[in-house]
C-alpha positions as CSV (number, residue, x, y, z in Angstrom):
1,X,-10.0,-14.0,-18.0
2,X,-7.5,-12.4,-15.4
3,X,-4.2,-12.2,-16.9
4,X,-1.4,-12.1,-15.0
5,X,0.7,-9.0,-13.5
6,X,4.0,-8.4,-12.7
7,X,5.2,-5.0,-11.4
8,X,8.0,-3.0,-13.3
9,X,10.0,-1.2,-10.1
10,X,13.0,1.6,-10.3
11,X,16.0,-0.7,-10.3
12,X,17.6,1.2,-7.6
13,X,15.8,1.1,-4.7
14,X,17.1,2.7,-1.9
15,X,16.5,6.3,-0.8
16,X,15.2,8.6,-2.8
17,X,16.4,12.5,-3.5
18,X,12.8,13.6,-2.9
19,X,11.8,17.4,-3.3
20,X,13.0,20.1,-0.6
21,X,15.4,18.0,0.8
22,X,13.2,15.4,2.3
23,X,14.1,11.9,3.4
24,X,10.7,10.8,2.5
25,X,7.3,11.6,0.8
26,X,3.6,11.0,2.3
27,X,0.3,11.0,1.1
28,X,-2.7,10.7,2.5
29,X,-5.1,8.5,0.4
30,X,-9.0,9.4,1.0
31,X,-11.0,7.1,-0.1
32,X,-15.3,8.5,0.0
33,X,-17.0,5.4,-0.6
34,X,-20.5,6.2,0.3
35,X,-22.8,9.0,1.2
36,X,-22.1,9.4,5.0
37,X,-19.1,9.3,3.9
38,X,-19.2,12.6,1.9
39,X,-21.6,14.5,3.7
40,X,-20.8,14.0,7.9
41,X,-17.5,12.2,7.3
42,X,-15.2,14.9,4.8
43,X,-16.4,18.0,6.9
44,X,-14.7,16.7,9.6
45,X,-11.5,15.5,8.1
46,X,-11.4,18.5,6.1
47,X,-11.4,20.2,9.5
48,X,-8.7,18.1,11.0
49,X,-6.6,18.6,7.7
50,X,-6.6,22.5,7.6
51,X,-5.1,22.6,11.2
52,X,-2.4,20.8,10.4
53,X,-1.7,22.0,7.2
54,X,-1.8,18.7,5.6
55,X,-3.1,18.0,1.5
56,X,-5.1,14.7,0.9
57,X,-5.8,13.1,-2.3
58,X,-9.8,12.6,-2.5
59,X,-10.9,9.4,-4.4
60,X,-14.5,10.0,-5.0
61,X,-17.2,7.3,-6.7
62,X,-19.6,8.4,-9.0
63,X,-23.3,7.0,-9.6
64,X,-25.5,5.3,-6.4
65,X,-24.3,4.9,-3.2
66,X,-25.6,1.5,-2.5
67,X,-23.8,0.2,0.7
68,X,-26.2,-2.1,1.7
69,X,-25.3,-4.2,-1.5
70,X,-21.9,-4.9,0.3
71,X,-22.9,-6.9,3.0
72,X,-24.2,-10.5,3.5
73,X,-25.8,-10.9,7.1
74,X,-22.9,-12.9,8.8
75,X,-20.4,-10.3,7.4
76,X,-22.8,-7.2,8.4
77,X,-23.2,-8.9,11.9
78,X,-19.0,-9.7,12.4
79,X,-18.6,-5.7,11.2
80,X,-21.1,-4.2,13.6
81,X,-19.8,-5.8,16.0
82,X,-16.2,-4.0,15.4
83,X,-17.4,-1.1,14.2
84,X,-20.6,0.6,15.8
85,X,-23.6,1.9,13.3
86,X,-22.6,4.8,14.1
87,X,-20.0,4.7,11.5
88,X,-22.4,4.5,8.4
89,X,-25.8,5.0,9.7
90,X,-28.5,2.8,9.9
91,X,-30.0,4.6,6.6
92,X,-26.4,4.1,5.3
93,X,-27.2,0.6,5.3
94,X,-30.3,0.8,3.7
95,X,-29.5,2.2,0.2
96,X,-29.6,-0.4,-2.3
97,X,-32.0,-3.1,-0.8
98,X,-34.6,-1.2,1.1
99,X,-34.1,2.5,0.3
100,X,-33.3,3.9,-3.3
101,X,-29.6,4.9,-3.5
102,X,-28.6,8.5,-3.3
103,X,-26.5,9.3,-6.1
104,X,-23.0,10.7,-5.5
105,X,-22.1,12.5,-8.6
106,X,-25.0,14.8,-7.5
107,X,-24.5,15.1,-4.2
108,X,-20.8,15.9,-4.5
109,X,-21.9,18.9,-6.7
110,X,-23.5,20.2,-3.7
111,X,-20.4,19.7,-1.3
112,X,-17.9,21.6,-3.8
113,X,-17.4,24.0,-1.7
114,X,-16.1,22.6,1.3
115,X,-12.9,21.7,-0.8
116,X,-12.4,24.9,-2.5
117,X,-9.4,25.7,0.2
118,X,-6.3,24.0,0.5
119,X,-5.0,22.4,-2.5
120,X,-7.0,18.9,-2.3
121,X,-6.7,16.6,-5.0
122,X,-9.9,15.2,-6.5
123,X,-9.4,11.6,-8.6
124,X,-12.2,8.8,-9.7
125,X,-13.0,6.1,-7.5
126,X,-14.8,4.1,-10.0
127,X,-18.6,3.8,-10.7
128,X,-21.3,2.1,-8.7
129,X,-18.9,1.9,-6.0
130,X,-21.0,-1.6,-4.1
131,X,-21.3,-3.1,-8.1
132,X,-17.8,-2.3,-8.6
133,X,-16.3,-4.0,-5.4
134,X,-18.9,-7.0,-5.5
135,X,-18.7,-8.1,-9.2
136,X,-15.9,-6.6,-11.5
137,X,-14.1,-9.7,-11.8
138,X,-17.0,-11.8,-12.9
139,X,-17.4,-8.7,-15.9
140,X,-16.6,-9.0,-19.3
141,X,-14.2,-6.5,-20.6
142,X,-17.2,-4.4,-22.0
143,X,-19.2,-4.4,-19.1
144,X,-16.4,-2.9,-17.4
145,X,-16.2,-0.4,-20.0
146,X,-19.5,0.7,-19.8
147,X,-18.8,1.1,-16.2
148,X,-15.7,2.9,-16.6
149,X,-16.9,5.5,-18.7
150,X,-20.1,5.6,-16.5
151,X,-17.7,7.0,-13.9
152,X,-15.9,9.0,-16.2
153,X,-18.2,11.4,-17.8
154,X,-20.6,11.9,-14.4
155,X,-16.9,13.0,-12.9
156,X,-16.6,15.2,-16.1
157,X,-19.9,16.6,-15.5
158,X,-19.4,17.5,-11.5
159,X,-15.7,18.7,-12.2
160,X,-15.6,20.3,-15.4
161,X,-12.1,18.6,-16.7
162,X,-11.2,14.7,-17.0
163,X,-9.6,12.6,-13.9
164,X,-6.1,12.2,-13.7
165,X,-6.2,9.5,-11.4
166,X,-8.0,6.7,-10.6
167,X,-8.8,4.1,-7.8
168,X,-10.4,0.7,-8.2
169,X,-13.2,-0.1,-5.0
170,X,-11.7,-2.1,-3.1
171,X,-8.5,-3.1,-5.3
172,X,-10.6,-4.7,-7.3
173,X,-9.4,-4.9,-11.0
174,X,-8.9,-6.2,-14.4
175,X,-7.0,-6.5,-17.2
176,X,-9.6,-4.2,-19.0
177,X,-9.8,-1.2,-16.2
178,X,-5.7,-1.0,-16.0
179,X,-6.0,-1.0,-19.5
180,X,-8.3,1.9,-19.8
181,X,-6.0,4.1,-17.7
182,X,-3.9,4.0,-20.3
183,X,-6.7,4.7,-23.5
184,X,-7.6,7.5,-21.5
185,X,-4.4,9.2,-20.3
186,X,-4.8,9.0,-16.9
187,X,-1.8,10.4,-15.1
188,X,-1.5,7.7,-12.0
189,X,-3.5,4.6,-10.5
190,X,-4.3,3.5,-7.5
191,X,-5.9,0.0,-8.0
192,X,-2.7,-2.1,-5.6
193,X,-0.7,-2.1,-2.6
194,X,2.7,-2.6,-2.2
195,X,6.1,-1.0,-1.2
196,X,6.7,1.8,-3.8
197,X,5.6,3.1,-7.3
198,X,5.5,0.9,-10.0
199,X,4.4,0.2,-14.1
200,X,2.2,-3.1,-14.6
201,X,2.9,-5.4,-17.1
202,X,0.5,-7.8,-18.1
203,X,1.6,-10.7,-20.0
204,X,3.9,-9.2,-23.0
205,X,2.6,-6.0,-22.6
206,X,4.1,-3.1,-20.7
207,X,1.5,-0.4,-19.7
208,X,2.1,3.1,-19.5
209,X,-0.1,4.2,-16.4
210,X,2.1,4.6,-13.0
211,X,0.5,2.7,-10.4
212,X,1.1,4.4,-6.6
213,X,0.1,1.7,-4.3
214,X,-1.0,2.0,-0.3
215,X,1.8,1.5,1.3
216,X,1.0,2.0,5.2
217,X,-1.1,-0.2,7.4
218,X,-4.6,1.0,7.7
219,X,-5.8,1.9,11.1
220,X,-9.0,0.1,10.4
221,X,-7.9,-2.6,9.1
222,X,-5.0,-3.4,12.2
223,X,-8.2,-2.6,14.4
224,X,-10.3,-5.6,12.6
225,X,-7.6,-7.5,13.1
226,X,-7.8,-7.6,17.1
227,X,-5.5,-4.8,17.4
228,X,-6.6,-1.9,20.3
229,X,-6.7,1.7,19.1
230,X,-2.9,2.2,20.7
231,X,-1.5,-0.8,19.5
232,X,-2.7,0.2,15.5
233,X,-1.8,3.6,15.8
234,X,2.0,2.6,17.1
235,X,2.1,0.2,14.2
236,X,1.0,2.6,11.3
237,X,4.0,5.5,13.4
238,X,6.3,2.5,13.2
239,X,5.5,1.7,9.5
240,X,6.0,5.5,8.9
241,X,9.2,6.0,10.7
242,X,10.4,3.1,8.6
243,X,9.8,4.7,5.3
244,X,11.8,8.2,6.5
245,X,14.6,5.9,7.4
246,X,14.3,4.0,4.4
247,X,13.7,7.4,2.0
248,X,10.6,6.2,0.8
249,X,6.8,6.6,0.0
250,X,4.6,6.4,2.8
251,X,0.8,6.8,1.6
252,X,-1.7,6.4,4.4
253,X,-5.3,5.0,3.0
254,X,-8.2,6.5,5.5
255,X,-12.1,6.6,5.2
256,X,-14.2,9.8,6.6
257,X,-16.5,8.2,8.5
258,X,-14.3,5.7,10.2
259,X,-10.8,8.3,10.7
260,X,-13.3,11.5,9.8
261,X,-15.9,10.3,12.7
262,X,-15.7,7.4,14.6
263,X,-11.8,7.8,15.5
264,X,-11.3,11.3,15.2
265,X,-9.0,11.2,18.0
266,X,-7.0,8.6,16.7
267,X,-6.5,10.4,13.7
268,X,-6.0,13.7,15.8
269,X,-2.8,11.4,16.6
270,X,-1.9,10.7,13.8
271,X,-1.5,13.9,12.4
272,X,0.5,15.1,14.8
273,X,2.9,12.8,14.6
274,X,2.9,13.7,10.4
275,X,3.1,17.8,11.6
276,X,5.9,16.5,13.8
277,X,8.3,15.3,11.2
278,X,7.3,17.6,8.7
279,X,10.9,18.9,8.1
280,X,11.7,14.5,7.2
281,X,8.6,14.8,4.8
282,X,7.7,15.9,1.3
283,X,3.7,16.5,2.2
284,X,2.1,16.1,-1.1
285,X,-0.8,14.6,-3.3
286,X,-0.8,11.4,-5.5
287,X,-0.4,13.8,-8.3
288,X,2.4,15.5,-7.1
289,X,4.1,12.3,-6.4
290,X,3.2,11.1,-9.8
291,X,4.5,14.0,-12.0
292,X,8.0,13.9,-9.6
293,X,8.4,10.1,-9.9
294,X,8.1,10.2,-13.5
295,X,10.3,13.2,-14.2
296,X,12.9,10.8,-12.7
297,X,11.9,7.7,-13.8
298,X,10.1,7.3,-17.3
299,X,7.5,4.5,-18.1
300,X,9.2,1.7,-19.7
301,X,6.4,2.0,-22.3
302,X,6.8,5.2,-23.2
């Protein structure tokens, strides 16, 4: 059974005496959810990244890539017809109920080397990433175990060391997965949205793993909404100029084949506007926001 969350915030919560003098921090959230996601749609927002200078945090899934699991036929149809094929693939679509899903644990082993440069952040997205988003809730607390620790040890084997943080597909979590942040002394989560860092607390019990939400508008999501291209990209600027007047965190959530590919341009945008007001902004990674914020602010668990 769910329990129930409330969110443990810094008292105080105006703006913030971030590093260097900034008014405000940002991080770009990348989440690498399936195969044409890692293989056409990182290259390319990699590319994007190194000339502006920017450092993203890269959530990667371990274990099959089986998109086609996420999609009934009325949702598949309402999707395409916002977002073009283009943006997966029609193989893409395939894995999972036609095609045997590629595994991404192995093929990220391959692509190592196009993040060697740069200072990019590498943290666990989870296991099974279709399974995960689909079905955690209706998991006992061991099936999501096994499942976490799936995810875990195939992202010890690629990387060599343990995660430091994690993300939950989709936002999808549970009592037991928060939980097993803390077990395994994971540094930072990802699994929520919101306005600014936070502890969970669920029921009596405090827990010890700082949860950085996404706290931007998504440009994908503003364009499913009816938005046009201009009109989401003013509102994501708009949610960002807010958060350097505010001194706050502004972490932008992207995908590589929707930012990476299909709206390079929009992105393009985007991250010029960032480069722009990099003298307001702390550029950094979920990790380096994690380590300053608790520096300053302890868990309550602790």
């Amino acid at each position: 059974m769910q329990q129930s969350l409330t969110r443990t915030h810094v008292e105080d919560a105006g703006p913030l005496d971030w590093p260097d003098g900034s008014r405000a921090a940002f991080c770009l959230r990348v989440d690498v959810d399936t195969s044409n996601c890692l293989i056409k749609g990182v290259p390319a927002l990699l590319r994007a990244l190194k000339e502006h200078d920017i450092r993203a945090t890269f959530f990667v899934p371990m274990g099959p890539d089986r998109l086609g699991r996420n999609f009934n036929p009325a949702c598949l149809r309402e999707y395409l017809r916002l977002v073009p094929l283009r943006k997966f693939g029609a193989k893409n679509l395939l894995y999972g109920l036609l095609l045997p899903p590629p595994d991404m644990g192995n093929l990220l082993s391959t692509q190592l080397a196009y993040f060697n440069e740069d200072g990019h952040e590498f943290a666990l997205h989870g296991y099974d990433h279709a399974r995960w988003a689909q079905s955690l809730r209706g998991y006992s607390d061991e099936e999501v175990r096994r499942l976490f620790l799936r995810g875990r040890s195939q992202y010890e084997s690629v990387f060599g060391e343990s995660p430091e943080g994690f993300a939950s597909p989709e936002f999808q979590w549970t009592s037991a997965s928060l939980g097993m942040l803390d077990e395994f002394g994971f540094l930072y989560g990802g699994d929520f949205r919101g306005s600014r860092p936070f502890w969970p607390r669920l029921n009596s019990r405090s827990l010890k793993t700082l949860q950085i939400p996404v706290t931007l508008p998504n440009l994908e999501e503003l364009s499913r909404s009816g938005m046009s291209d201009r009109q989401a990209l003013k509102a994501v600027c708009l949610s960002l100029e807010e958060k350097i007047r505010s001194g706050g965190l502004a972490v932008l959530l992207v995908h590589p084949s929707y930012e990476g590919l299909y709206k390079r341009d929009l992105f393009l945008a985007l991250m010029d506007f960032i480069a722009d007001r990099r003298d307001k902004l702390w550029l950094a990674t979920m990790q380096d926001v994690a380590k300053w914020w608790m520096s300053k602010f302890p868990s309550p668990a602790s």
